[in-house]
C-alpha positions in Angstrom: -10.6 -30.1 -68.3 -14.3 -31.7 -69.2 -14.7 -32.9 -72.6 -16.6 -30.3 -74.8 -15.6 -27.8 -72.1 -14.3 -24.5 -73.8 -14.4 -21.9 -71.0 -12.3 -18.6 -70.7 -11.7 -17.0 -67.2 -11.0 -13.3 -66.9 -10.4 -11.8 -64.0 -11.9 -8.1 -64.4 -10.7 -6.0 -61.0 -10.5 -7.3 -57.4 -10.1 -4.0 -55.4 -10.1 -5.1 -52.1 -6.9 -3.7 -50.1 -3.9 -5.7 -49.6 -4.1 -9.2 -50.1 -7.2 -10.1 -52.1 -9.4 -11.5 -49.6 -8.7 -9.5 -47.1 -11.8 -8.8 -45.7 -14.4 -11.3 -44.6 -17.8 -10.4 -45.0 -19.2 -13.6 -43.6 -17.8 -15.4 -40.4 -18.8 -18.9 -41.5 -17.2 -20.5 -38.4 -19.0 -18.2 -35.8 -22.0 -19.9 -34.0 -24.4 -17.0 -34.1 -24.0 -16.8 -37.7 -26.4 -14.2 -39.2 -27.5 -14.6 -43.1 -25.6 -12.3 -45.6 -28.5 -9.9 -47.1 -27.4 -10.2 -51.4 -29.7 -9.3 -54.1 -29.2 -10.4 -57.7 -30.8 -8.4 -60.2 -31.8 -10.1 -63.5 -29.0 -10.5 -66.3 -28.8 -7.9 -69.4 -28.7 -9.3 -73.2 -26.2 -7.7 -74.7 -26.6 -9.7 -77.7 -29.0 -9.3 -81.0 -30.4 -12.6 -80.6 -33.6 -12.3 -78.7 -33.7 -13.8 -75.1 -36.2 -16.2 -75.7 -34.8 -18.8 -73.3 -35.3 -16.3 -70.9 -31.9 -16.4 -69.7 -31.8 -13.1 -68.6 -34.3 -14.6 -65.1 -32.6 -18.3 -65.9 -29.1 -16.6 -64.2 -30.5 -14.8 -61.7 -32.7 -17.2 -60.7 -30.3 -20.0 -60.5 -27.8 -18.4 -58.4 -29.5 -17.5 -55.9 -30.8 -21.3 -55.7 -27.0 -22.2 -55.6 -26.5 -19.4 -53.0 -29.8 -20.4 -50.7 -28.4 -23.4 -50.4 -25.0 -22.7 -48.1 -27.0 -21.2 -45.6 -25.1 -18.1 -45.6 -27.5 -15.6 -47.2 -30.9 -14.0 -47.2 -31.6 -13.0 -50.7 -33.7 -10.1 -51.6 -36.9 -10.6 -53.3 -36.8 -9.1 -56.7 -40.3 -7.2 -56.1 -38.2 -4.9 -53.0 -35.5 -3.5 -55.9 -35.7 0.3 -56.5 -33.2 0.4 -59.3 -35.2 0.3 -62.8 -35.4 -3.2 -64.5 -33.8 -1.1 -67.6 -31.0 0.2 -66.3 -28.3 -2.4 -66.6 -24.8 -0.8 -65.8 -22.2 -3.1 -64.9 -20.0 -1.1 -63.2 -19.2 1.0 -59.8 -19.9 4.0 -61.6 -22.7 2.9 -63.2 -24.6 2.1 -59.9 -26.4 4.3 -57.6 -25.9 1.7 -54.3 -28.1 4.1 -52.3 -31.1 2.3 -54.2 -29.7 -1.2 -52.8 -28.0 -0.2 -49.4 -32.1 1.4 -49.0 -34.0 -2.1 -49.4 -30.7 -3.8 -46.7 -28.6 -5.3 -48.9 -24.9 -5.3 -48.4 -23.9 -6.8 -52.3 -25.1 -7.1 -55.1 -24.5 -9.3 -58.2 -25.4 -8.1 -61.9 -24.6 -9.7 -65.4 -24.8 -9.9 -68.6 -24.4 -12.1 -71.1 -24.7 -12.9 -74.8 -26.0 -16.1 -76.6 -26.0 -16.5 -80.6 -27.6 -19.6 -81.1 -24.4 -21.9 -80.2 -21.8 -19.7 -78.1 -22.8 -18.4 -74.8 -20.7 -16.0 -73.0 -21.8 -14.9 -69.3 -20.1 -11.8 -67.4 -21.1 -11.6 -63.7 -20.2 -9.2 -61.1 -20.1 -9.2 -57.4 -20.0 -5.2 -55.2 -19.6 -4.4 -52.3 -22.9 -2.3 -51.7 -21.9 -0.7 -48.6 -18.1 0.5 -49.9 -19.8 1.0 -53.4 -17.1 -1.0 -55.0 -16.3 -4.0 -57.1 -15.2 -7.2 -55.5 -15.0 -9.9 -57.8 -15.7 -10.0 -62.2 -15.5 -13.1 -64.1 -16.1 -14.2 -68.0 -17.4 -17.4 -68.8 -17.5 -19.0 -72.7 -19.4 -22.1 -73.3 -21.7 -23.6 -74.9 -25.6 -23.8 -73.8 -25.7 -26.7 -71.8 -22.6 -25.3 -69.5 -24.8 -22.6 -68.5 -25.4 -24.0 -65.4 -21.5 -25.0 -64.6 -21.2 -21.4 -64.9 -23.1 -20.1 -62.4 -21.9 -22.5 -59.8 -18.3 -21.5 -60.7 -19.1 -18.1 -59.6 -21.2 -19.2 -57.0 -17.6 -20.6 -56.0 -16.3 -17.1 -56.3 -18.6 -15.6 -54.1 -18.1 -17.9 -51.2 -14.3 -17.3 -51.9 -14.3 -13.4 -52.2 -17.1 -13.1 -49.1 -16.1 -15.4 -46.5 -12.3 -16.6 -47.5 -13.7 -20.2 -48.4 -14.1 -21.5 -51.8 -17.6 -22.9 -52.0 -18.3 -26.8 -53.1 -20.5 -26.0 -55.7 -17.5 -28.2 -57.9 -17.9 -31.0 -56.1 -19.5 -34.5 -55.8 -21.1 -36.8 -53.8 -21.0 -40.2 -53.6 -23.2 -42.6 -52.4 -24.4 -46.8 -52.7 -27.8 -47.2 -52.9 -30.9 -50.0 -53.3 -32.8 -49.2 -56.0 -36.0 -51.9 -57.5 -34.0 -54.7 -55.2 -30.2 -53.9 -56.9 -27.6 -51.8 -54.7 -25.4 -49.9 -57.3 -22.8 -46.4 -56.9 -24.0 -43.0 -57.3 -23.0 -39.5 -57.7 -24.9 -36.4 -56.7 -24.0 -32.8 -56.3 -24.7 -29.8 -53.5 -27.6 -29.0 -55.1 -29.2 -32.5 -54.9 -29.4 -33.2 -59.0 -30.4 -36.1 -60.2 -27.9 -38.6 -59.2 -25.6 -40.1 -61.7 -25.6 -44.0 -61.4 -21.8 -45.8 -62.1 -22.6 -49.1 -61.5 -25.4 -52.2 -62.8 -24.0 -54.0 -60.3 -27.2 -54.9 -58.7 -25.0 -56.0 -55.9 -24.2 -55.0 -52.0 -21.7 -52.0 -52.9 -20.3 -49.6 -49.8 -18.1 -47.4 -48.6 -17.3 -45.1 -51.6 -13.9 -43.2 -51.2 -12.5 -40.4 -53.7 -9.0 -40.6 -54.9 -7.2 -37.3 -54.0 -7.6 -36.0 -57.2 -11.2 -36.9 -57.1 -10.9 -38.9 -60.5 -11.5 -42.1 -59.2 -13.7 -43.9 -56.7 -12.3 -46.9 -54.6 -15.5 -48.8 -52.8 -16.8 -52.2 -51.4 -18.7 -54.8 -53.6 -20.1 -58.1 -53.8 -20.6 -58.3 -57.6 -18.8 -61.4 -57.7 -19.9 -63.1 -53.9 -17.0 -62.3 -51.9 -16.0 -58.5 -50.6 -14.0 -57.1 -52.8 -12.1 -53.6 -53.3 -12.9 -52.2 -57.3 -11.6 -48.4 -58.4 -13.7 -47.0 -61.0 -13.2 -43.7 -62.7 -15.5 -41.1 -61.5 -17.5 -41.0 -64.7 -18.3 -44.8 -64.5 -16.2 -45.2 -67.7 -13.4 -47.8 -66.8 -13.7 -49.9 -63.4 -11.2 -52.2 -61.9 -10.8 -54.9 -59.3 -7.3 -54.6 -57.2 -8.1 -57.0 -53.8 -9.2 -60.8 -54.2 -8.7 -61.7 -50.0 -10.4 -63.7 -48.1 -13.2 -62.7 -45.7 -14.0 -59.0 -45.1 -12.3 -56.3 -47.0 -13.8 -52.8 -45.9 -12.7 -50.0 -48.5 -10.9 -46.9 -46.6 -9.4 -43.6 -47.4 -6.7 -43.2 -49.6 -3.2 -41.5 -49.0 -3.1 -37.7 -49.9 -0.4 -38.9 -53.0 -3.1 -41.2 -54.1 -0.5 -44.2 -53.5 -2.2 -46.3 -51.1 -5.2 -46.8 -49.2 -6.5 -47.9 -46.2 -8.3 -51.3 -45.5 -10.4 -53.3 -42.7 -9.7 -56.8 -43.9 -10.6 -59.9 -41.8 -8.3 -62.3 -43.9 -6.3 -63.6 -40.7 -9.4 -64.3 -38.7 -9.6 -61.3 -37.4 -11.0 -57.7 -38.0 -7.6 -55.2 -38.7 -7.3 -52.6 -40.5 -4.1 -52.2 -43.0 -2.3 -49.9 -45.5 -2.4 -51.2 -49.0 0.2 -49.7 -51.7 -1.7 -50.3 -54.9 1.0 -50.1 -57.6 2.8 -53.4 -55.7 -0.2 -54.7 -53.5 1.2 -54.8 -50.4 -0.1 -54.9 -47.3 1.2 -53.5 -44.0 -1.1 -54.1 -40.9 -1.5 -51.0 -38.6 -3.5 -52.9 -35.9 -2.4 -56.0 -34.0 -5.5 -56.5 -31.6 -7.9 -59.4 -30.8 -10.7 -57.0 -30.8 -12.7 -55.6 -33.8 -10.7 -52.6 -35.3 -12.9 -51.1 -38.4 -13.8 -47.4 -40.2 -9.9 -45.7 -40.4 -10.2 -42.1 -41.2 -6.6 -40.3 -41.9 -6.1 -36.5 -40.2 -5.4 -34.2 -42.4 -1.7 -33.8 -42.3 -1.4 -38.2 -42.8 -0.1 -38.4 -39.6 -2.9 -39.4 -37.6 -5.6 -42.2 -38.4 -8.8 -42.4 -36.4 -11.0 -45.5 -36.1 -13.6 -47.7 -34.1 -12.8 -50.8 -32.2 -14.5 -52.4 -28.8 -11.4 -52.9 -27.4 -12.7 -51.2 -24.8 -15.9 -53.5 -24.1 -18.2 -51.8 -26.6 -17.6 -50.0 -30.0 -15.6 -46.6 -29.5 -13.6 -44.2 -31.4 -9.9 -44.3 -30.9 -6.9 -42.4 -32.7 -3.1 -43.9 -33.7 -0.4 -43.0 -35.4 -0.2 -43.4 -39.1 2.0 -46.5 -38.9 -0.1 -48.0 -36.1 1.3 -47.0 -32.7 0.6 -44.7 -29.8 -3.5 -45.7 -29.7 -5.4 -43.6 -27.9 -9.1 -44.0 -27.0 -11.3 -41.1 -28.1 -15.1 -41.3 -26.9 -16.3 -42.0 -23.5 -19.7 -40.9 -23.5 -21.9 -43.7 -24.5 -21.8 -47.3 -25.4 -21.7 -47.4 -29.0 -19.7 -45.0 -30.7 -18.2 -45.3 -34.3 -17.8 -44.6 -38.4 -15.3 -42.0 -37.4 -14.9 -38.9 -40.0 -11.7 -36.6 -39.7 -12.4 -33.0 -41.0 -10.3 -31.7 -43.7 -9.5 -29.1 -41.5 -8.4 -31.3 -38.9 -10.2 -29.5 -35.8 -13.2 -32.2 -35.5 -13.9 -36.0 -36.0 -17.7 -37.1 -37.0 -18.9 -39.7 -35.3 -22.3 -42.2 -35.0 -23.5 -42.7 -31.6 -26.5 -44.3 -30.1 -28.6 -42.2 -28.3 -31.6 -43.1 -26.6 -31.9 -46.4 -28.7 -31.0 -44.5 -32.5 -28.3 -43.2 -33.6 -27.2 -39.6 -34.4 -24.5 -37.9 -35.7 -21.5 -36.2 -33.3 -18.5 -34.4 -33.6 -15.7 -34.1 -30.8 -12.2 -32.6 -31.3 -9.1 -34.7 -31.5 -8.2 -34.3 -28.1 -11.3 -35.8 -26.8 -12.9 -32.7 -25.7 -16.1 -30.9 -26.7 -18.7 -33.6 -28.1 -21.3 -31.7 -30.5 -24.7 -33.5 -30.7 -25.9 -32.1 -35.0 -29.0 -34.3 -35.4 -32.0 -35.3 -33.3 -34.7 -38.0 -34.2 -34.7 -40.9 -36.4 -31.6 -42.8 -37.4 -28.8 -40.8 -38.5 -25.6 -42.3 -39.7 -22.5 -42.6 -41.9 -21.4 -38.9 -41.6 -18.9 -37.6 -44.5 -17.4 -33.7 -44.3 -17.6 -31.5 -47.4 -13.9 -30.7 -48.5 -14.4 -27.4 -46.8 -15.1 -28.6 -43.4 -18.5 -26.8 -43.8 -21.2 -29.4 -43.8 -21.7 -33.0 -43.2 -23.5 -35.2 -45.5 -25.4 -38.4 -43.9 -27.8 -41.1 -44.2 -31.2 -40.3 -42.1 -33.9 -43.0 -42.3 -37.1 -41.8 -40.2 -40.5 -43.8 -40.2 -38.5 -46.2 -42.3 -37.5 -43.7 -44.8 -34.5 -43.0 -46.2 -32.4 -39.9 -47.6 -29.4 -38.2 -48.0 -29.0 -35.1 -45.6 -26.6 -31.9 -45.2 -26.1 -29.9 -41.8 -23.9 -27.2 -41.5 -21.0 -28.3 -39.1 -22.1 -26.2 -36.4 -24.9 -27.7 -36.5 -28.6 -26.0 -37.2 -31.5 -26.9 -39.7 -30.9 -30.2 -41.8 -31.4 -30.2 -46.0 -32.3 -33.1 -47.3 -30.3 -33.9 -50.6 -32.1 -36.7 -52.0 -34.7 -39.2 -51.7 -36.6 -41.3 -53.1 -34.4 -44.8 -53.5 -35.4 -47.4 -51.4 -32.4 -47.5 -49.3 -28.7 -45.4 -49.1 -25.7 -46.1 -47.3 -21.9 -44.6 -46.6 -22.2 -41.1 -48.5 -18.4 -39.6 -49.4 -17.9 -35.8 -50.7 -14.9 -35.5 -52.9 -12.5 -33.0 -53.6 -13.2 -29.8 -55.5 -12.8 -30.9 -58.9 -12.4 -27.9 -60.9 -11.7 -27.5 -65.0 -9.0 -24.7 -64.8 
C-alpha cells in the first residue's frame, strides 16, 4: 500500500448475469475493432464546501483523458447531452437512458463526490445505457493529491467490467535515457506524465527489467566503467550492485518467483546467455555456442526462453527450452532480426527487424507463423508489451528524433508517450502494481 495512501473500496452492485463479467462489451482482440461510444457527465458535490477546485469538470474531464487513451472509445462531447446539467441521480432509477441511448451512447459514467478541505471521497458509476442498468460502483477516500490515482483505478474498472481486461492505468514504464550529456533510469506512466528519474548516474544505463512484483528494477550500468547488473527499488530509494564479471553483462528478465534472472554475459570470451540465482549468485549457462547469443525473453508459463543469435549467418530470433535445450530458429524473413519480446499472453513474440535499411517493429507467433509488420518509417526499436498483452511500447527516432511510442498490438495509429530527452533506449512495462 503507498505511503499516505488511505483509500476504501466499496463495491456497490455488479448486476451483470452469472459470472461478473460475463458479457464483453468491447472485443479488444478483434481486428476491426470499432470505438466504444461512453459519455461522462460532470461529477455532483454532494458536500457543503463549495467546488472551487472545480472538481466537479476535473473528474470528468480526466477520465475521459485516461479512457482516450486505450483506444477503445469515442467519447461524447459534453455539448450533445440532453439530460439537464442539474439533475444528478446516481442510480438506475434515477436515469432516463432514453436521453443517452438518443445522442448514441451505450454507457454512461456519473459521480459524485465530496471534499472538505483535507478528505476527499469520490463515488463513480459505470451503466449499461442500452440494458438501463448498473455495471460497476466504486468508493474512493483520499486525500487531494490522490485524486488523480482515483480516477485511473476506475479507469481500471472500466476496462475490466467492459472488455474482461483490467486496464494498465497502475502501471509503469521504464526507460534509460541521455539527458544534458548523462544517461540515467526513468519511470513514466500510460498517460505519458512527467517521467520520474531514479538514477544521477550520468552513466550508459540499459535494459531496465521489473521484478515480478514490480518493486524493483534490475538494469545494465556503467557507473563504475565496467557493465554491471544493479537492482534498485522502484522508487529510486535503495539501489544495489549483485554482478562484478568480466566483459559484457546484459541484464534480462527475471523468473516469475523473482529468484533469478536471466543474463547475456561475455565473461568466457564469448557472448552466452545464463541463469543467475541471486540469493547464492550462481550461474548456470543455457547456451553453449560459438556464435553471438543475446536478448532472452522467458514465455509466459517459464518454460520457454526466446532470444537472438547469428548462429544462422546473420542475427535471428530463435526459441529453447528453459534449461537451454531443444533450440529452434524462429524468423526467416530478413537478415537482421532480434530484441525478442514474449507476450504475457504467450500468443506473440516482438521483434526488431530491418526493413528497407531501418528498423521496425514485428510480431510473429511462437510457431513461426504469421509475422505482423506494427510500424512504418523511421527507426523503431526495443519493443516491450504492456502486462495486458494490449500494446507495445518502443523507441522511434525519426529525423534524428527521439521518443517513446505505444501501438495497440494489432497494430494501427502510434501515440507518442514522451519526448523531449535527447536520446531513449530499452523501454520495459511492469506489472500492475496496485494498493489493495
Amino acid at each position: 500500500m503507498k505511503r499516505y495512501w488511505l483509500i476504501s473500496i466499496i463495491l456497490f452492485l455488479l448486476f451483470l448475469p452469472g459470472t461478473t463479467f460475463a458479457k464483453v462489451y468491447i472485443d479488444i482482440n478483434s481486428p476491426s475493432l470499432q470505438k466504444f461510444p461512453i459519455a461522462i457527465k460532470e461529477f455532483s458535490n454532494l458536500g457543503t464546501r463549495q467546488d472551487t477546485e472545480s472538481l466537479s469538470q476535473w473528474f470528468s474531464d480526466q477520465l475521459a483523458s485516461m479512457l482516450s487513451l486505450t483506444g477503445y472509445f469515442t467519447i461524447i462531447g459534453k455539448a450533445a447531452y440532453l439530460e439537464p446539467a442539474e439533475q444528478n441521480g446516481l442510480t438506475s432509477e434515477s436515469i432516463r437512458f432514453s436521453d443517452w441511448s438518443s445522442i448514441g451512447a451505450e454507457s454512461l459514467v456519473k459521480g459524485a463526490f465530496q471534499y472538505d478541505g483535507k478528505t476527499l471521497t469520490c463515488e463513480f458509476f459505470l451503466f449499461d445505457v442500452v440494458l438501463g442498468k448498473l455495471i460497476a460502483g466504486k468508493k474512493y477516500t483520499g486525500v487531494y493529491q490522490e485524486r488523480t490515482a482515483m480516477v485511473s483505478r476506475f479507469a481500471n474498472e472500466i476496462l475490466l467490467s467492459l472488455t474482461g481486461a483490467k486496464g494498465v492505468f497502475d502501471t509503469r514504464i521504464a526507460f534509460t535515457a541521455k539527458y544534458i550529456g548523462g544517461w540515467d533510469l526513468y519511470t513514466t506512466d500510460f498517460s505519458g506524465s512527467p517521467p520520474t528519474r531514479l538514477t544521477r548516474y550520468r552513466a550508459l544505463c540499459l535494459l531496465p527489467q521489473w521484478s515480478p512484483n514490480g518493486r524493483q528494477i534490475a538494469f545494465t550500468s556503467y557507473r563504475s566503467g565496467n557493465p554491471d547488473i544493479y537492482i534498485i527499488d522502484a522508487d529510486g530509494a535503495q539501489e544495489k550492485k549483485i554482478t562484478t564479471f568480466s566483459g559484457l553483462t546484459l541484464a534480462g528478465p527475471w523468473s516469475a518467483d523473482g529468484h533469478s534472472i536471466l543474463l547475456t554475459l561475455s565473461k568466457d570470451g564469448k557472448s552466452e546467455i545464463y541463469a543467475l540465482d541471486l540469493q547464492s549468485r550462481r550461474t548456470q549457462p543455457l547456451t553453449r555456442d560459438a556464435s553471438i547469443n543475446v536478448s532472452p525473453s522467458r514465455s509466459p508459463d517459464g518454460r520457454k526462453i526466446a532470444f537472438a543469435s547469428d548462429r544462422s549467418g546473420s542475427p535471428q530470433i530463435f526459441i529453447m527450452d528453459a534449461d537451454g535445450g531443444n533450440v529452434k530458429r524462429l524468423t526467416f524473413d530478413g537478415n537482421y532480426n532480434t530484441s525478442p519480446r514474449w507476450s504475457p499472453r504467450g500468443d506473440r513474440i516482438a521483434y526488431e527487424s530491418k526493413k528497407n535499411g531501418s528498423f521496425q517493429i514485428m510480431t510473429i507467433d511462437p510457431e513461426g507463423r504469421s509475422s505482423t509488420q506494427l510500424t512504418t518509417g523511421g527507426r523503431n526499436e526495443s519493443p516491450a508489451w504492456s502486462p495486458d498483452g494490449q500494446y507495445l511500447i518502443f523507441v522511434s527516432t525519426q529525423k534524428g528524433k527521439g521518443r517513446l511510442c505505444i501501438v495497440n498490438a494489432n497494430g494501427g495509429p502510434v501515440r507518442v508517450l514522451h519526448e523531449g530527452l535527447e536520446q531513449y533506449r530499452c523501454p520495459a512495462w511492469s506489472p500492475h502494481i496496485g494498493t489493495d
